[in-house]
N, C-alpha and C positions, 0 to 999 in steps of 0.2 A: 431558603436557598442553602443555607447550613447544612439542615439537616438532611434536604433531598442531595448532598455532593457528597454525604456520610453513608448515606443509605447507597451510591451509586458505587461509592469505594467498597463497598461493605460485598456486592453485587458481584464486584470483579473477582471474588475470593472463588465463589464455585465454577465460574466460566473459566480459569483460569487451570484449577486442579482437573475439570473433567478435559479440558484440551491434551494437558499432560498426561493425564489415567490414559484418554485416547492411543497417544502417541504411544507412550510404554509400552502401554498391551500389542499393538501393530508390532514394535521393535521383539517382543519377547516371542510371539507367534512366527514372527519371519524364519522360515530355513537360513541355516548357517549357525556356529557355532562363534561370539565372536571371542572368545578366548582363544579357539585351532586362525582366528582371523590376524590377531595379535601375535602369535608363538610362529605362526606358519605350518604348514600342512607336514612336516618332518618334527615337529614336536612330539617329545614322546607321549604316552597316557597319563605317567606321573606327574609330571610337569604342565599338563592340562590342567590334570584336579587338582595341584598344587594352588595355579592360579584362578581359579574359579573358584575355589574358597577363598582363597587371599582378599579378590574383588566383591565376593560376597553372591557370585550368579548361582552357589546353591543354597541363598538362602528362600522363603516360601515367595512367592510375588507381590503379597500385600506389605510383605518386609522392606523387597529392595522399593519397590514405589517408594514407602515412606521416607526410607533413607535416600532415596532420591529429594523427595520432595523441598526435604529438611535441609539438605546440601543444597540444593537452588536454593531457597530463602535467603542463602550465606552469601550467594554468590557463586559457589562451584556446581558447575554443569557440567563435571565431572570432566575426563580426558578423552582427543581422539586415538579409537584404534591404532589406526596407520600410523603418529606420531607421537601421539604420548605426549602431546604438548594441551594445554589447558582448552576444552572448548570455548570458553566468554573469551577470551584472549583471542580466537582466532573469527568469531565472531563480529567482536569490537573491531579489528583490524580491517575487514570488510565491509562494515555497516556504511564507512561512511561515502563509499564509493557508490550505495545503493542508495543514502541519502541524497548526494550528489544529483543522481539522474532524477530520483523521485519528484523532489525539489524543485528541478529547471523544467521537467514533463507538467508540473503543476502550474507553476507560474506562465508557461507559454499557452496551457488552456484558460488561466484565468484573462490574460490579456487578449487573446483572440476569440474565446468562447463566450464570456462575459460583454466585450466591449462589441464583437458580431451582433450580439443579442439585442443588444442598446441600438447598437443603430440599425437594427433589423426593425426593430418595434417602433423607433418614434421616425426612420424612413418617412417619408412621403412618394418617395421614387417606389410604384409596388416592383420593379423588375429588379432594384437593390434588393428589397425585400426579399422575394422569392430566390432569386439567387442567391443573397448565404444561407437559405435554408435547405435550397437543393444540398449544396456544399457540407451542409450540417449532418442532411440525411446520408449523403453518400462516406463522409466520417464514420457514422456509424456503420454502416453495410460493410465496409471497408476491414478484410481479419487483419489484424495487426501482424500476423505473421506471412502472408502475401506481402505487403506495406514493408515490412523491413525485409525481407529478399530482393526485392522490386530496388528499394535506395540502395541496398549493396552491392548490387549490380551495376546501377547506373552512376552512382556516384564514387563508390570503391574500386569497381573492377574496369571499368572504362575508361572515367574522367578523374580515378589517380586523385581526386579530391579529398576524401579519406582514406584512413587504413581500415583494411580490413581482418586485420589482425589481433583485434582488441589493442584496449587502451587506458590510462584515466586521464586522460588530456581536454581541456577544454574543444581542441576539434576534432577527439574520438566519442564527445558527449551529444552533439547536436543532431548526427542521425536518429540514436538510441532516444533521446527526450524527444523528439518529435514525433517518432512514432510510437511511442509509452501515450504522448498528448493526446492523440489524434482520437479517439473516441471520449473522452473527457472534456474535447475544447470542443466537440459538435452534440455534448449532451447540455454541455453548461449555456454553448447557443437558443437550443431550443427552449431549455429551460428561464434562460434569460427574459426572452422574448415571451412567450405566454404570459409571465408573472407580470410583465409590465404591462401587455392589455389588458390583464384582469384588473389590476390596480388602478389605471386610466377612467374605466368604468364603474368605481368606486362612487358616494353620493357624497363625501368628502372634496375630490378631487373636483367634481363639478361644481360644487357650491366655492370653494378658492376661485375655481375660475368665474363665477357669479359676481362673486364680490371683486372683481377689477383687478385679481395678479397677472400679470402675463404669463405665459406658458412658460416660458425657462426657470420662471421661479417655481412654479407649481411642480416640474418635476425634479427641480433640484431640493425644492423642502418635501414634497406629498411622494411623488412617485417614484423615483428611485431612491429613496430612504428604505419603502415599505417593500417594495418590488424587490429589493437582495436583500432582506431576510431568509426566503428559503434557497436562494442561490448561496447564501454561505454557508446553511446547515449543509447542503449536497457539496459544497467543496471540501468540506472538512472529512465527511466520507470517502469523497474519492477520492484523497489525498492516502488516507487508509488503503482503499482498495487498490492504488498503485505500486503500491509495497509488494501484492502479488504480483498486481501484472510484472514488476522488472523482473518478475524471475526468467519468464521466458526472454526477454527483451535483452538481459543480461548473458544470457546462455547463447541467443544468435549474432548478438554482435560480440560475443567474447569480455564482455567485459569482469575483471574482476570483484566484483560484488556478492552478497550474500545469497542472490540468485544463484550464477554459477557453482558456487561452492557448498550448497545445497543438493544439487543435480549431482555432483562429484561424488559426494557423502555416502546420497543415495545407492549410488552404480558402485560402491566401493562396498558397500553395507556397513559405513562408520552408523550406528547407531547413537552412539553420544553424539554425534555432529546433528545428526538427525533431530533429535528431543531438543536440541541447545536452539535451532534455526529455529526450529516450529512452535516451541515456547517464547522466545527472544522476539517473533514475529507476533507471538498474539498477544504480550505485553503491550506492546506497542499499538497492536490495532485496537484495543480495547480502551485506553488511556485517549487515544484520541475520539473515539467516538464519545468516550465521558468530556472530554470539553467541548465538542460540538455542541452537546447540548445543554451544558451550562452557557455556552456562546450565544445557542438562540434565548434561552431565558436572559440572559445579559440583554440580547438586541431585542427584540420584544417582552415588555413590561407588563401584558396581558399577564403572562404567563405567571403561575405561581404554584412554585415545587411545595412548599414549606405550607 
């Protein structure tokens, strides 16, 4: 286990540089100059090239990457254009507003998606049954950006329930998390439910109930032990994958997070804003998907990295 969480950190080293090579190269190729971006379009010539040496933009590309690279290591993700203020700084200030939603969007698919699942599967009622699973498929059909127009309307512009003017308040978060949730908590359904028929049908589970356990025991020690195993390696991914999705989610309901201020960067052509999100974003989805999977080697014991 040692060695396979050395070898996995060891992993993250070139997934990590080729995201950044990515983004640089995009930033260095895009039109616009961002020095005449910084100075303003009445800057004169000298005072251009003045700063553009100063910053180091004529030096070769494999130069500034590296002095790039070498300054993230440290911590400095360098300055934004427009402010001149430290990108990690403005970063950190918005993270935790995208943690926030991430977060409450996660835990409302695990308690609805997860617990749907359970009693989707060990139902006896089939019309329970079939009905959260209709509800699960129509979750997924369902674009998340219809979904939050659709509650902005009925719940912000009618019923005065929320604002619709962004917010970080606990009741400017519950539009934005539930519909961040809604495809999450009807994948975690179905995926619920499967694992747990399959594991019902196991030659384990039959022979426990052979030997005279009653059914409640059998799936509170055999079948949903083994049945979320692979429901918590997929939550740990999409817990990842939600970190995208708040970008748009963040952008339509206004809210102040790494999403929106992403989108800003972009339209603005801050380029260091740019590199800082999109590195600062894949840190973080890479770290997690390295514990998911020391998670399922944790929860299942078959398993052996080392």
């Amino acid at each position: 286990m040692i060695v396979y969480t050395i070898r996995r950190l060891l992993m993250l080293i070139p997934i990590l540089l080729g995201v950044t090579f990515l983004t640089f190269a995009i930033a260095q190729v895009t039109p616009g100059d961002p020095v005449v971006l910084m100075l303003g379009q009445y800057a004169t010539p000298e005072r251009v090239e003045e700063l553009r040496e100063e910053l180091g933009y004529n030096d070769p590309f494999l130069v500034q990457f590296g002095n790039y690279v070498w300054n993230a290591m440290r911590g400095d993700l360098g300055k934004s254009i427009r402010g001149q203020t430290p990108v990690l700084d403005e970063i950190l200030a918005r993270f935790p507003s995208t943690l926030q939603l991430t977060v409450s969007a996660m835990l409302i698919a695990i308690v609805f998606g997860v617990g749907g699942g359970v009693i989707a599967a060990m139902s006896k009622n089939k019309f329970v049954e079939n009905g959260i699973m209709v509800v699960a498929l129509a979750g997924l059909s369902i674009p998340d950006f219809w979904l939050a127009i659709i509650l902005i309307i009925i719940f912000g512009v009618n019923l005065h329930w929320v604002s619709v003017t962004g917010g970080s308040g606990i009741k400017d978060l519950i539009l934005p998390a539930f519909t961040l949730a809604l495809a999450p908590t009807a994948m975690l359904a179905r995926l619920t439910r499967s694992s747990i028929l399959e594991v019902v049908r196991e030659d384990y589970v039959r022979t426990a109930r052979a030997k005279g356990l009653n059914w409640r025991k059998v799936t509170q020690i055999h079948v949903l032990k083994n049945s979320l195993i692979p429901v918590v390696t997929v939550i740990g991914m999409t817990f990842a994958g939600l970190l995208g999705g708040a970008v748009f989610i963040e952008n339509v309901f206004a809210r102040p997070g790494l999403g929106r201020f992403a989108v800003n960067a972009i339209a603005a052509r801050d380029y260091p804003q740019v590199q800082g999100v999109v590195l600062f974003t894949a840190t973080i989805f890479v770290l997690l998907n390295l514990a998911v999977d020391l998670l399922y080697g944790w929860l299942d014991p078959r398993i052996r990295y080392d």
